[in-house]
Residue frames as qw, qx, qy, qz and C-alpha x, y, z in Angstrom:
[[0.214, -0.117, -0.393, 0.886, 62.95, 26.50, 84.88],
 [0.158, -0.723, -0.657, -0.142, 59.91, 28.10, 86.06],
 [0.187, -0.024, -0.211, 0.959, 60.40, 32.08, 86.81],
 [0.119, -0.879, -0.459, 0.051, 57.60, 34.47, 87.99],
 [0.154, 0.131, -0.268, 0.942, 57.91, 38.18, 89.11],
 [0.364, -0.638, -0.658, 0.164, 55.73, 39.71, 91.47],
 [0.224, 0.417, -0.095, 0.876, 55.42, 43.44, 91.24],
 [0.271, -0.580, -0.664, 0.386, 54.33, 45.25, 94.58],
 [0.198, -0.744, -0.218, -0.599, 52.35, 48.59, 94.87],
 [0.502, -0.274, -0.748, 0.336, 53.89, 49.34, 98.35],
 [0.304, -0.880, -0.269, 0.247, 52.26, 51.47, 101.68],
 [0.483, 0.806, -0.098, 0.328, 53.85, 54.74, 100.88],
 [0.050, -0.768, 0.564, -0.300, 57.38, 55.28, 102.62],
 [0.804, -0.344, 0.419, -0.246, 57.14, 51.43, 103.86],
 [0.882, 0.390, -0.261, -0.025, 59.34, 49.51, 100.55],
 [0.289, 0.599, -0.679, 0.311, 62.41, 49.58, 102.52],
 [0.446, -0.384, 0.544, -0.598, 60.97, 48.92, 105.79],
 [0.929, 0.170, 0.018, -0.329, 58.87, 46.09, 104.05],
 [0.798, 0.443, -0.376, 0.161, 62.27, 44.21, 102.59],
 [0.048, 0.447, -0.713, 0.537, 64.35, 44.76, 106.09],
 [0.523, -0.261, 0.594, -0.552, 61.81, 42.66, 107.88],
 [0.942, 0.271, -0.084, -0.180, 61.56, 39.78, 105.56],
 [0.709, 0.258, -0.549, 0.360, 65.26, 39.34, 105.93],
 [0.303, -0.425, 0.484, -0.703, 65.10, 40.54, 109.56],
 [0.777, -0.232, 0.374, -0.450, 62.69, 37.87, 110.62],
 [0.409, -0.271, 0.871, 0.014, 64.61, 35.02, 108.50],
 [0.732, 0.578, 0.175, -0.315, 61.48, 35.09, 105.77],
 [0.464, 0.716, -0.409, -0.325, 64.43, 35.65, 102.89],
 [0.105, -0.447, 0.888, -0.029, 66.88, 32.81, 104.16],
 [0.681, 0.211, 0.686, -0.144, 63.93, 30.17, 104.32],
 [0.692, 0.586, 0.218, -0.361, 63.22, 30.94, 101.21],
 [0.431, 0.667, -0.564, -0.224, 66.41, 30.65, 99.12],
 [0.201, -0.459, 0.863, -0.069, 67.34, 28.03, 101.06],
 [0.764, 0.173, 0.475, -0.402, 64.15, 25.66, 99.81],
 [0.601, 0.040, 0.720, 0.344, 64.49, 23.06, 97.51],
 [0.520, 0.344, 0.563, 0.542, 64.39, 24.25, 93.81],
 [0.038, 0.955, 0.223, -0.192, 64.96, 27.50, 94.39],
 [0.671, 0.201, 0.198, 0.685, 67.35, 29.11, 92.00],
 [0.270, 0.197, -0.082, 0.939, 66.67, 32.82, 92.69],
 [0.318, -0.743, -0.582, 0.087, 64.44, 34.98, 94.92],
 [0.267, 0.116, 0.017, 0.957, 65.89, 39.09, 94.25],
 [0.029, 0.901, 0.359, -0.244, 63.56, 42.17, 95.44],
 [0.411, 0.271, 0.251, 0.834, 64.71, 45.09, 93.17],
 [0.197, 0.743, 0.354, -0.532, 63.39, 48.95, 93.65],
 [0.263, 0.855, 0.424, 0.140, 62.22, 51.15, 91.30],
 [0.202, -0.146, 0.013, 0.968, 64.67, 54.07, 90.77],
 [0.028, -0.176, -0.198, -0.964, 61.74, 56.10, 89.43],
 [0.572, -0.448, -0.522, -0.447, 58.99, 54.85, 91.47],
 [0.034, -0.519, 0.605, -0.603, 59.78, 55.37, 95.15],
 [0.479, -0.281, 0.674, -0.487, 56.87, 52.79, 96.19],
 [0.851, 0.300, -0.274, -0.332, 57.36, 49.93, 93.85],
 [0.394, -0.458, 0.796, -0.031, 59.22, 47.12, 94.61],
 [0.733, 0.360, -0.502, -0.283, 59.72, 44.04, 91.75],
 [0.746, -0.419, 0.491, -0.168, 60.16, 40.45, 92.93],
 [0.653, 0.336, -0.643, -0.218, 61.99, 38.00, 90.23],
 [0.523, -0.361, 0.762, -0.124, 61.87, 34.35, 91.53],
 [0.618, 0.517, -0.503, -0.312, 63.09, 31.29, 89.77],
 [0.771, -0.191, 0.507, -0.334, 62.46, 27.93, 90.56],
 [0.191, -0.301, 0.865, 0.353, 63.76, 24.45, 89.01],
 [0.227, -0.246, -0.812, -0.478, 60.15, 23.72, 88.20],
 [0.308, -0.423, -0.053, -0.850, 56.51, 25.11, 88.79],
 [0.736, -0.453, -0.489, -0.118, 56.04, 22.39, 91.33],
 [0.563, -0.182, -0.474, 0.653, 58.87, 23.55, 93.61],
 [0.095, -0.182, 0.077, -0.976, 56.97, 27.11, 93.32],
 [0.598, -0.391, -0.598, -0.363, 54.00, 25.26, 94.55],
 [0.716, -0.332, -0.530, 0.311, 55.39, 23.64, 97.25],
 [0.344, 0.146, -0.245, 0.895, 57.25, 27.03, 98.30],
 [0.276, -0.531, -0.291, -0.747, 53.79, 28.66, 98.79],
 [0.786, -0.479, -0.337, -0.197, 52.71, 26.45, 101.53],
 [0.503, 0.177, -0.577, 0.618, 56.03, 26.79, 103.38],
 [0.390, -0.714, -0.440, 0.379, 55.25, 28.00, 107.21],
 [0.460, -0.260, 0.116, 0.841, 57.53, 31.06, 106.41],
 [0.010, 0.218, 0.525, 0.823, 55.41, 31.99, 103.61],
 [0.456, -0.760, -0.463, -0.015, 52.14, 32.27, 106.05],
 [0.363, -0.664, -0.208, 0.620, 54.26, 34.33, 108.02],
 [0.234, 0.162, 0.424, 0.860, 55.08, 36.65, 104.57],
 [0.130, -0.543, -0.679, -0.477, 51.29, 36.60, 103.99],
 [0.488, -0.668, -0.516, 0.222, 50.80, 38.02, 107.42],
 [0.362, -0.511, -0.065, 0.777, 53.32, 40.93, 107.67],
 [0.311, 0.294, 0.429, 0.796, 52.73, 41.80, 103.79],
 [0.017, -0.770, -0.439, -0.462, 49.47, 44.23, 104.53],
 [0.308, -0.899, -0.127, 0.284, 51.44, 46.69, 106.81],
 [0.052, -0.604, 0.235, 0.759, 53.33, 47.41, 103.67],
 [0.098, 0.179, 0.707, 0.677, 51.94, 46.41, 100.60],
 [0.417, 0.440, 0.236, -0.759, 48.88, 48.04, 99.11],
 [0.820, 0.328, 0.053, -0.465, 48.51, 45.69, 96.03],
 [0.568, -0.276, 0.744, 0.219, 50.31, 43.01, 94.35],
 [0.633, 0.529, -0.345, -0.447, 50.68, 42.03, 90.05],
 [0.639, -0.316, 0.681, 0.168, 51.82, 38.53, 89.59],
 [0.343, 0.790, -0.325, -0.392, 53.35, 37.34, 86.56],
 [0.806, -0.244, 0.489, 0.228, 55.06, 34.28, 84.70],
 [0.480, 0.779, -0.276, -0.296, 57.67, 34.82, 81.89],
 [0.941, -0.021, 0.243, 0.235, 60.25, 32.31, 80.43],
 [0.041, 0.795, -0.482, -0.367, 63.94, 33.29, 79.73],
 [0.906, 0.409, 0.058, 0.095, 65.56, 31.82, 76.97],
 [0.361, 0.817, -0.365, 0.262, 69.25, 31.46, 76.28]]
């Protein structure tokens, strides 16, 4: 299994707005629905009002390849800078 997380830094008052229009426009559904995806979760921040955490988990770091290039994901890449203001990316490995 191949897992990432992807913390966002987002426009300020925009973290909700940002996550209703990824599943609004169908962005969330492509994405679970792609081949070796095993989990794709936005979480907020209870003490950070304009953070937003991504966890995604993938059967292997080639299906998180392939997932990049998806048409859906171009459209992601497009909507992301009327609410994000930076981006951390990450790769950790669960055990157990």
């Amino acid at each position: 299994m191949y897992t990432i997380y992807v913390q966002f830094r987002c426009i300020p008052q925009r973290r909700e707005a940002f996550v209703d229009r990824v599943k609004g426009e169908g962005i969330l559904s492509a994405i679970r629905a792609e081949d070796g995806c095993l989990r794709y979760d936005y979480y907020f921040s209870e003490t950070d009002e304009n953070e937003l955490l991504l966890i995604e988990a993938w059967e292997s770091k080639r299906h998180q390849e392939v997932h990049i290039g998806q048409p859906h994901m171009a459209r992601l890449r497009e909507i992301k800078g009327e609410y994000i203001e930076n981006t951390i990316l990450g790769e950790f490995e669960i055990k157990g």
